[in-house]
LOGU-488725 format. One record per residue: x, y, z of N, C-alpha, C, O, CB in turn; residue in three letters; residue number from 1. Coordinates in nm, 2 decimals. Each point is the difference from the previous one (the first is absolute). Glycine has a CB too. Example, Ala and Ser with C-alpha at 12.3 -4.5 7.8 and 13.67 -1.06 7.14 Angstrom:
2
{pt {1.32,-0.57,0.78},{-0.09,0.12,0.00},{0.09,0.12,0.00},{0.10,0.00,0.07},{-0.29,-0.12,0.05},"ALA",1}
{pt {0.15,0.23,-0.19},{0.09,0.11,0.00},{-0.08,0.11,0.08},{0.05,0.11,0.01},{0.07,-0.17,-0.23},"SER",2}
This chain:
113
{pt {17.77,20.45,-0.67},{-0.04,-0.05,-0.13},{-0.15,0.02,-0.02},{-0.04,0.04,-0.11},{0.22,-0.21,0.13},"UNK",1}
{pt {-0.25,0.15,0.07},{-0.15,0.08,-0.02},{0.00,0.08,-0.01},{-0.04,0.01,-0.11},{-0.07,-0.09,0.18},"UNK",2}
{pt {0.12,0.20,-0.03},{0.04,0.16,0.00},{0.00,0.00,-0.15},{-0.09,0.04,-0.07},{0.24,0.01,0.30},"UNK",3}
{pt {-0.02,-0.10,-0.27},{0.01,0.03,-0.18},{-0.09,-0.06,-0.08},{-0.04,0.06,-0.11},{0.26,-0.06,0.13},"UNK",4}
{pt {-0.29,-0.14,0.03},{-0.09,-0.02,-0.10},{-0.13,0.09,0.00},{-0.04,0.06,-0.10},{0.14,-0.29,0.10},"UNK",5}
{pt {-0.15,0.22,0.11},{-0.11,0.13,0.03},{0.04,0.11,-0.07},{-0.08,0.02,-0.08},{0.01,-0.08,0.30},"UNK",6}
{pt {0.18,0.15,-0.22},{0.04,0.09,-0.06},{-0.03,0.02,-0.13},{-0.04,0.10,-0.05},{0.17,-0.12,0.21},"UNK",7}
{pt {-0.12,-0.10,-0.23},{0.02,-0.02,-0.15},{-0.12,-0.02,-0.03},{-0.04,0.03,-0.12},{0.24,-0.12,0.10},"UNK",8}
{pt {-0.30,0.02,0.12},{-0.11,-0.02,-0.02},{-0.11,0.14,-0.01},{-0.11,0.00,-0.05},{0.21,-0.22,0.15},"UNK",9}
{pt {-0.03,0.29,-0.04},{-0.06,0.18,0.01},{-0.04,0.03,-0.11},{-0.11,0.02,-0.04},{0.26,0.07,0.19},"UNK",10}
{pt {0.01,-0.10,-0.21},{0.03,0.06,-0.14},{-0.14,0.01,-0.09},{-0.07,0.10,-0.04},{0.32,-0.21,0.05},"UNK",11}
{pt {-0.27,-0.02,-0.02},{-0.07,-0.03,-0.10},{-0.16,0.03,0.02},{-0.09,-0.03,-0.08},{0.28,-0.16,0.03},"UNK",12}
{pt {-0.21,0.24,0.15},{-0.15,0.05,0.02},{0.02,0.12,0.09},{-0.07,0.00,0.10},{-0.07,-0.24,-0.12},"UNK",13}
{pt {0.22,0.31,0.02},{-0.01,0.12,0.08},{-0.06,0.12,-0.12},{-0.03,0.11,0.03},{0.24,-0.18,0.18},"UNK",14}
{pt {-0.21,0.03,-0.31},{-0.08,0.11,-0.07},{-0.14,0.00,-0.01},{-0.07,0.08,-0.05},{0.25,-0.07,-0.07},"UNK",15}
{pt {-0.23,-0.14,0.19},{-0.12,-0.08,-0.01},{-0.05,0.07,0.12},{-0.09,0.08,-0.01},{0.15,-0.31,-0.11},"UNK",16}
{pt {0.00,0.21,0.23},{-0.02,0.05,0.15},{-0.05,0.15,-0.03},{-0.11,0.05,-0.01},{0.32,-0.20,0.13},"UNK",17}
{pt {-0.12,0.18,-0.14},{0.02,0.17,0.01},{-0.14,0.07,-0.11},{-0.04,0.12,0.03},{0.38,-0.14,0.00},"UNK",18}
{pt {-0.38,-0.03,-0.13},{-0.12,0.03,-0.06},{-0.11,-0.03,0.12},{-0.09,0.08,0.03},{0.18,-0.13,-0.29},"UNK",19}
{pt {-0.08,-0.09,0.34},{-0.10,-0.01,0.08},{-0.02,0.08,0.14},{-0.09,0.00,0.09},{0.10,-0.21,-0.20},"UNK",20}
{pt {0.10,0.28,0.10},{-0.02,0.09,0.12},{-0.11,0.12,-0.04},{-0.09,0.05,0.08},{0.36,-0.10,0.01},"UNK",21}
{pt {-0.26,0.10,-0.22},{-0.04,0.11,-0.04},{-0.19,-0.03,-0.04},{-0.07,0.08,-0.05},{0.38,0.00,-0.04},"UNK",22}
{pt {-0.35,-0.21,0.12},{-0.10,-0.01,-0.05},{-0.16,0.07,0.07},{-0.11,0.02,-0.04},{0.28,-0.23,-0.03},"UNK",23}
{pt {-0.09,0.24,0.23},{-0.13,0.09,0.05},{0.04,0.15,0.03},{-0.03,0.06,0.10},{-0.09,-0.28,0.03},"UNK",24}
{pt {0.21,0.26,-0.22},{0.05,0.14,-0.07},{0.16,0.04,0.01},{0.10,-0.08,0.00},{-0.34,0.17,0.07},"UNK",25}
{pt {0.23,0.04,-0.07},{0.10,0.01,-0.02},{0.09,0.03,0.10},{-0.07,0.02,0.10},{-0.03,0.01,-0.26},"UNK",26}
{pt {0.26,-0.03,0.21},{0.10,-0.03,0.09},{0.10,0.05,-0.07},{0.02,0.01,-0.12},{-0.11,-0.20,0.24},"UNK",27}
{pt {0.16,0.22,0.04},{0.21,0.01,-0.05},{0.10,-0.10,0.00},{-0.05,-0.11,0.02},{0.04,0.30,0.09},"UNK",28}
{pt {0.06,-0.19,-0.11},{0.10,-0.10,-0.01},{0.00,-0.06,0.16},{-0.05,-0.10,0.04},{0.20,0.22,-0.27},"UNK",29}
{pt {-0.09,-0.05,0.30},{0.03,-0.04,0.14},{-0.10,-0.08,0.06},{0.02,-0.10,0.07},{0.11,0.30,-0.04},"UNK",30}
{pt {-0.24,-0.17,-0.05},{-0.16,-0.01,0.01},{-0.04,-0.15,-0.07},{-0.08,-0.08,0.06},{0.04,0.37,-0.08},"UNK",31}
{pt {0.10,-0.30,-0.09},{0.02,-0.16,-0.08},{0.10,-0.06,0.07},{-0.03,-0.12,0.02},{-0.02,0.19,-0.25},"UNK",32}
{pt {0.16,-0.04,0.27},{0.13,-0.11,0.06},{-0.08,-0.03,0.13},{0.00,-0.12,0.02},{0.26,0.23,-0.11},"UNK",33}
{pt {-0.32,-0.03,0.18},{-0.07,-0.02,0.10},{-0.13,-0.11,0.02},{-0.02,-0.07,0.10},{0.12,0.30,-0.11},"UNK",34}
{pt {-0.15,-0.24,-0.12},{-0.10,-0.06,-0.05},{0.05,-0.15,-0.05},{-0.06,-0.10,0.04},{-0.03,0.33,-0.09},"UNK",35}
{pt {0.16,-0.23,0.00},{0.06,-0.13,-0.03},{0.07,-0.07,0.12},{0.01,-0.13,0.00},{0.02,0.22,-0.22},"UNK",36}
{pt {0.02,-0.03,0.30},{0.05,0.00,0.15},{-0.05,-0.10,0.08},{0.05,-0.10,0.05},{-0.01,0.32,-0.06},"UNK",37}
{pt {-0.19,-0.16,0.01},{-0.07,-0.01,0.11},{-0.14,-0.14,-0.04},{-0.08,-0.05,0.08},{0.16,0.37,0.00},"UNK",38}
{pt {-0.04,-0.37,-0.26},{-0.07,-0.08,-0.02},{0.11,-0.15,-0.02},{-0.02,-0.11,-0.06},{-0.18,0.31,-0.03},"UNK",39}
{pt {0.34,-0.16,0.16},{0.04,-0.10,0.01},{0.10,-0.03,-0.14},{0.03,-0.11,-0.02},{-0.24,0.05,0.18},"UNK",40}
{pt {0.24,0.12,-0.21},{0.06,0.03,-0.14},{0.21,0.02,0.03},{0.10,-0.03,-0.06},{-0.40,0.20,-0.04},"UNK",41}
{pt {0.27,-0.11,0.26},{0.10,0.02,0.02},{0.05,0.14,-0.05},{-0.04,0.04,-0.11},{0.06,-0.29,0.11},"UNK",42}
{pt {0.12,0.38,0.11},{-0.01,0.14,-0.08},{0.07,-0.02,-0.12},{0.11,-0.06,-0.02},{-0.12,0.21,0.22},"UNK",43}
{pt {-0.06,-0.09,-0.28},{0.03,0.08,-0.12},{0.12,0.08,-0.01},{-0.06,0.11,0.00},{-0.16,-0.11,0.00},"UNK",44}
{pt {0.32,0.03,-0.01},{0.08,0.12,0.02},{0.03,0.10,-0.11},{0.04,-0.05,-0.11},{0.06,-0.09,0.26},"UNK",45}
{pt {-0.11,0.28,-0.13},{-0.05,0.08,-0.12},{0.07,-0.01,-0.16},{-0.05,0.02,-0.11},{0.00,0.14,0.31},"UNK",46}
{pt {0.23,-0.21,-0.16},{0.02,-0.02,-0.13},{-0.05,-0.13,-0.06},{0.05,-0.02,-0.12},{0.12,0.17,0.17},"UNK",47}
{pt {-0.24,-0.22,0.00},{-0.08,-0.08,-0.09},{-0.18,0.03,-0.07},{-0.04,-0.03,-0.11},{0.23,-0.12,0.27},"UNK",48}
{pt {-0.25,0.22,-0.06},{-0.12,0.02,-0.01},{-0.02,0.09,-0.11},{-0.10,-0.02,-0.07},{0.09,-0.02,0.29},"UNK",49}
{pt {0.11,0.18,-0.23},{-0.02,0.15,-0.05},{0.04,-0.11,-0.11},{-0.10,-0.04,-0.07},{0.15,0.32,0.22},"UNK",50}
{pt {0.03,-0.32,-0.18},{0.02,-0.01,-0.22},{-0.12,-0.09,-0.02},{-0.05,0.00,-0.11},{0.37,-0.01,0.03},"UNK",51}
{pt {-0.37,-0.08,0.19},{-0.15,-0.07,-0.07},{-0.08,0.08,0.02},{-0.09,-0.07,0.03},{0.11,-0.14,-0.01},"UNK",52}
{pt {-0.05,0.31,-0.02},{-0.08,0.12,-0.04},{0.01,0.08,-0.06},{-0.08,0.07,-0.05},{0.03,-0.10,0.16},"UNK",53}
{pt {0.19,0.05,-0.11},{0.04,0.11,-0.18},{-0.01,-0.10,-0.08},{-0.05,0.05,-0.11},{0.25,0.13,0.15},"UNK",54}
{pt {-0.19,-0.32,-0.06},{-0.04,-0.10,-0.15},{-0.16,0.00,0.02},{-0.07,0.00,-0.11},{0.31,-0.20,0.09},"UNK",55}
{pt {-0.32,0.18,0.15},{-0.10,0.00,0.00},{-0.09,0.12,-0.10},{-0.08,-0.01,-0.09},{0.16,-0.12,0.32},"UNK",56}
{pt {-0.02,0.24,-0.17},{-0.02,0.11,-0.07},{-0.01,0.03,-0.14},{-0.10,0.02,-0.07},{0.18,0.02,0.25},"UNK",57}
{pt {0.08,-0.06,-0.21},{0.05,0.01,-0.17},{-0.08,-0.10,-0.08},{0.01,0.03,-0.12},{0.26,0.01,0.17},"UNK",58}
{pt {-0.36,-0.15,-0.03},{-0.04,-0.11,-0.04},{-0.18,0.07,0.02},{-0.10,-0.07,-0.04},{0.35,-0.14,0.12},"UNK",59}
{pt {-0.26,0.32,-0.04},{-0.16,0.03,0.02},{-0.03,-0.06,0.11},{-0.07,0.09,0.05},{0.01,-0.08,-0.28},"UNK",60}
{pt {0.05,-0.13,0.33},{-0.09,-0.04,0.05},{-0.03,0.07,0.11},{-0.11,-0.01,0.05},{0.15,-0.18,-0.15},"UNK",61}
{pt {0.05,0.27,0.15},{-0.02,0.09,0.12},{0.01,0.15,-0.03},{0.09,0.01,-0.08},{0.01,-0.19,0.23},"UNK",62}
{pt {-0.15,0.28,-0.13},{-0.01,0.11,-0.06},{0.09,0.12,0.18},{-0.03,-0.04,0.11},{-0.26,-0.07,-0.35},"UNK",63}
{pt {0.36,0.20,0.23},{0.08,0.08,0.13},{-0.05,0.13,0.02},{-0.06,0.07,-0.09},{0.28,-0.17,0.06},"UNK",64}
{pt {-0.20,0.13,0.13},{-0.04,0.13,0.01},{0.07,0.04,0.14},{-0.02,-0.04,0.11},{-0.22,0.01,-0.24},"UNK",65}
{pt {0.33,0.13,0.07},{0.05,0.05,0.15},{-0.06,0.14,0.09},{-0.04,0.11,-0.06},{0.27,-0.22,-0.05},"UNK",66}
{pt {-0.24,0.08,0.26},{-0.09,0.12,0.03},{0.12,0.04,0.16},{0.06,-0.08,0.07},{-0.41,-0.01,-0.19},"UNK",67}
{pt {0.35,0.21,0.12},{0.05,0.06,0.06},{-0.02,0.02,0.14},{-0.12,0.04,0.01},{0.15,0.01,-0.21},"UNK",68}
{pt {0.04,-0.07,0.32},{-0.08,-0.06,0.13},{0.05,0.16,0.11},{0.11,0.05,0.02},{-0.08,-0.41,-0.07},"UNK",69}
{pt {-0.17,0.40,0.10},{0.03,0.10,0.12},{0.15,-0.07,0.09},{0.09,0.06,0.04},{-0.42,0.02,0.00},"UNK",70}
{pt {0.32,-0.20,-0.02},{0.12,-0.01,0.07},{0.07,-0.11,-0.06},{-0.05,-0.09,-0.05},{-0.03,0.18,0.26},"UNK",71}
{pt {0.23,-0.06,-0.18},{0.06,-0.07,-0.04},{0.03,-0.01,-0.20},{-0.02,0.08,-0.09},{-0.06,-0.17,0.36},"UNK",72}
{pt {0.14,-0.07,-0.28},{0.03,0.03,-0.13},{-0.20,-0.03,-0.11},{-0.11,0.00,0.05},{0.47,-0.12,0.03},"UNK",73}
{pt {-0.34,0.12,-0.22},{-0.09,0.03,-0.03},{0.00,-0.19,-0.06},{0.10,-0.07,-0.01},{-0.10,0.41,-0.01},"UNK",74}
{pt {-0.15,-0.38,-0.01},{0.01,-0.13,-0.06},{-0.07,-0.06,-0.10},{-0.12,0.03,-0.01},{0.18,-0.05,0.18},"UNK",75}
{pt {0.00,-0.07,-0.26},{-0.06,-0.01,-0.12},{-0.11,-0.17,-0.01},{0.04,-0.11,0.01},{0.21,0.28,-0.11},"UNK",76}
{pt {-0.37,-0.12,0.08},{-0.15,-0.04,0.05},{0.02,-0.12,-0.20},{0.02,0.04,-0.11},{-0.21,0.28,0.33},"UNK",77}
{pt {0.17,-0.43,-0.18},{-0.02,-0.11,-0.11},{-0.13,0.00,0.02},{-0.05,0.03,0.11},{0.25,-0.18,-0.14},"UNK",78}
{pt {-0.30,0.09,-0.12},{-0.08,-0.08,-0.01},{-0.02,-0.07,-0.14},{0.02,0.03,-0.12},{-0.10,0.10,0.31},"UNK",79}
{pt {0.04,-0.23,-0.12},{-0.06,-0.08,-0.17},{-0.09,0.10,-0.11},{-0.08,0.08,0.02},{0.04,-0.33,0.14},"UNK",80}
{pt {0.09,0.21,-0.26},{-0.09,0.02,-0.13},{-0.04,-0.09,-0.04},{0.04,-0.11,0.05},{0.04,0.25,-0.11},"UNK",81}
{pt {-0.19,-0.15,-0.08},{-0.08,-0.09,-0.03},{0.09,-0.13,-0.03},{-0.04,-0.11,0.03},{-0.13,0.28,-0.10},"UNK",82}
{pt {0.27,-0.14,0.01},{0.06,-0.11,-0.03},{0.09,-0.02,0.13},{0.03,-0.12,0.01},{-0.04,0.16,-0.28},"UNK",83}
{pt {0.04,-0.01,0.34},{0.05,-0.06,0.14},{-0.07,-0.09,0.05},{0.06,-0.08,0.07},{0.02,0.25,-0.01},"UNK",84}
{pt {-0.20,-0.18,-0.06},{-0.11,-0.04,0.06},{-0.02,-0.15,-0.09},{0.01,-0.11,0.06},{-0.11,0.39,0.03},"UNK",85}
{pt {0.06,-0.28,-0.22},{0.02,-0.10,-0.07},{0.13,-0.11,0.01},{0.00,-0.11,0.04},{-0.13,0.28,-0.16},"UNK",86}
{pt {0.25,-0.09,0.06},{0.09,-0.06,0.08},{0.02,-0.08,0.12},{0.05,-0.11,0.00},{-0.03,0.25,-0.10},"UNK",87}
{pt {-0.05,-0.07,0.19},{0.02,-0.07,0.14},{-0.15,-0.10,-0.01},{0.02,-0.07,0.10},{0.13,0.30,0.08},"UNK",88}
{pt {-0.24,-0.27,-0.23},{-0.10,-0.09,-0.06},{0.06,-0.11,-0.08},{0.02,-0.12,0.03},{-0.18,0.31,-0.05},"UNK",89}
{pt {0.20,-0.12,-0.08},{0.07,-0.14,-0.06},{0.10,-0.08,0.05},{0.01,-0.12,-0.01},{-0.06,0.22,-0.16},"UNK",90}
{pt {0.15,-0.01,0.24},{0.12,-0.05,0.04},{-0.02,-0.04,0.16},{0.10,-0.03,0.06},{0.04,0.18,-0.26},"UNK",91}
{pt {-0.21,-0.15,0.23},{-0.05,-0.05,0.13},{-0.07,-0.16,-0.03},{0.06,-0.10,0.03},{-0.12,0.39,0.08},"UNK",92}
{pt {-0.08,-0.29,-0.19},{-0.01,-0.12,-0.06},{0.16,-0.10,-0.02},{0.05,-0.09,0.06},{-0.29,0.22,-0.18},"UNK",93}
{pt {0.30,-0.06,0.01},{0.11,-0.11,-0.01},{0.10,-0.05,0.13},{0.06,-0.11,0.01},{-0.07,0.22,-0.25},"UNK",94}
{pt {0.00,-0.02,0.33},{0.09,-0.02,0.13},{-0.05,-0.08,0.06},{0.07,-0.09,0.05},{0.02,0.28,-0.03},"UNK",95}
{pt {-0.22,-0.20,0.02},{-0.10,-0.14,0.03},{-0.01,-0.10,-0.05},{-0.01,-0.09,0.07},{-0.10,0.20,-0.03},"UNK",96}
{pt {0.12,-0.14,-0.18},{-0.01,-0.07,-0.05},{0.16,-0.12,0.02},{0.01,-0.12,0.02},{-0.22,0.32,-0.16},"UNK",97}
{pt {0.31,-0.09,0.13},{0.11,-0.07,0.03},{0.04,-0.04,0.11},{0.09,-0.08,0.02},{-0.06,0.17,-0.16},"UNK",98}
{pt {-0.12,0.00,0.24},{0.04,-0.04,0.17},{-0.05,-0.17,-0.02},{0.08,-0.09,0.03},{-0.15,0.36,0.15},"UNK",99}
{pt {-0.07,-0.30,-0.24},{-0.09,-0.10,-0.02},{0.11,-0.11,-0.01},{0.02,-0.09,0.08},{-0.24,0.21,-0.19},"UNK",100}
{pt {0.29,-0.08,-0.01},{0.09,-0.16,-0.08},{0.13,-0.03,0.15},{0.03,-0.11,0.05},{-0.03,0.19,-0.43},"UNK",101}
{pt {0.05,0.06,0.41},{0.07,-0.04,0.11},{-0.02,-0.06,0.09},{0.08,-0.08,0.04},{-0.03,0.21,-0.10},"UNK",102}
{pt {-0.21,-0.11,0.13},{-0.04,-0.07,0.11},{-0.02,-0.18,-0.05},{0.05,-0.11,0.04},{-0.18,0.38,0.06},"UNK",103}
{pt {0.06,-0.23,-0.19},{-0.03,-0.12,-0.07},{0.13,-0.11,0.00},{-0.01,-0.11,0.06},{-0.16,0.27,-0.21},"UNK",104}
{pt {0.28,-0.11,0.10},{0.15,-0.06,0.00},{0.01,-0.01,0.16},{0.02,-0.12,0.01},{0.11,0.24,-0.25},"UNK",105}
{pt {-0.14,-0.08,0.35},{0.08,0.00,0.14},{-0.11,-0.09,0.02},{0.06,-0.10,0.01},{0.07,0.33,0.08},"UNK",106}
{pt {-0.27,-0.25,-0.08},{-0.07,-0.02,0.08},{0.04,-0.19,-0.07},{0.01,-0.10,0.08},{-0.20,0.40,0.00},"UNK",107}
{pt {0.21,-0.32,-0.21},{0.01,-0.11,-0.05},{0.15,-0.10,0.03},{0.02,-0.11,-0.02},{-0.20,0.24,-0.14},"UNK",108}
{pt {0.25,-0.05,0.22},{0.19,-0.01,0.08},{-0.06,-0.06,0.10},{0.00,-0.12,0.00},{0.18,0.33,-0.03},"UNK",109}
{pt {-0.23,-0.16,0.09},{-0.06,-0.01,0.14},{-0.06,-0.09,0.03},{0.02,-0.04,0.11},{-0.03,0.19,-0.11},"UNK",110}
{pt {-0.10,-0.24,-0.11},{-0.07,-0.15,-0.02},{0.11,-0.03,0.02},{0.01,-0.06,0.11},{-0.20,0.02,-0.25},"UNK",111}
{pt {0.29,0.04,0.08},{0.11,-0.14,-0.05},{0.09,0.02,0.07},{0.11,-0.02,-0.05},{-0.14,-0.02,-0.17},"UNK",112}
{pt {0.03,0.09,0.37},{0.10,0.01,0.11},{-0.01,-0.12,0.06},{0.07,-0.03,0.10},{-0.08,0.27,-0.07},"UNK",113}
């Protein structure tokens, strides 16, 4: 039952995440699931990750570039654009803001235990 709520809980800010990976440049995908991984986010698995970066994309905030690799397969390099960057600004504020009223709500359960 936590599993699913965390899960759901993903949802709703993994497009948030995934702009903040890209903030000290640019990365691949695998390179982002790894990233999110390793800050505790839990893995990523590609058919979730790749379409929030084709909407990321289609939406402007992340701009692609695929480059072709001496070995192996070849990989396609994200980074923020100006408005990615704004974006993940504003929509980061509001995700704070709402963590705030949440904590605010638990921490006030919690008096009245």
């Amino acid at each position: 039952m936590a599993t699913d709520r965390r899960a759901s809980w993903l949802k709703g800010v993994l497009d948030l995440l995934v702009l903040s990976c890209l903030t000290d440049g640019e990365n691949y995908g695998y390179e982002i699931g790894r990233r999110l991984d390793g800050a505790g986010v839990g893995q990523v698995k590609g058919g979730t990750l790749y379409p929030v970066l084709n909407r990321l994309e289609e939406a402007g905030l992340v701009e692609a570039e695929f480059r072709a690799s001496e070995r192996g397969p070849g990989r396609r390099y994200y980074r923020l654009t100006a408005d990615g960057r704004h974006d993940l600004a504003e929509q980061g504020r509001a995700w704070l803001d709402f963590h705030h009223t949440v904590k605010q709500m638990l921490d006030m359960k919690g008096s009245q235990a």
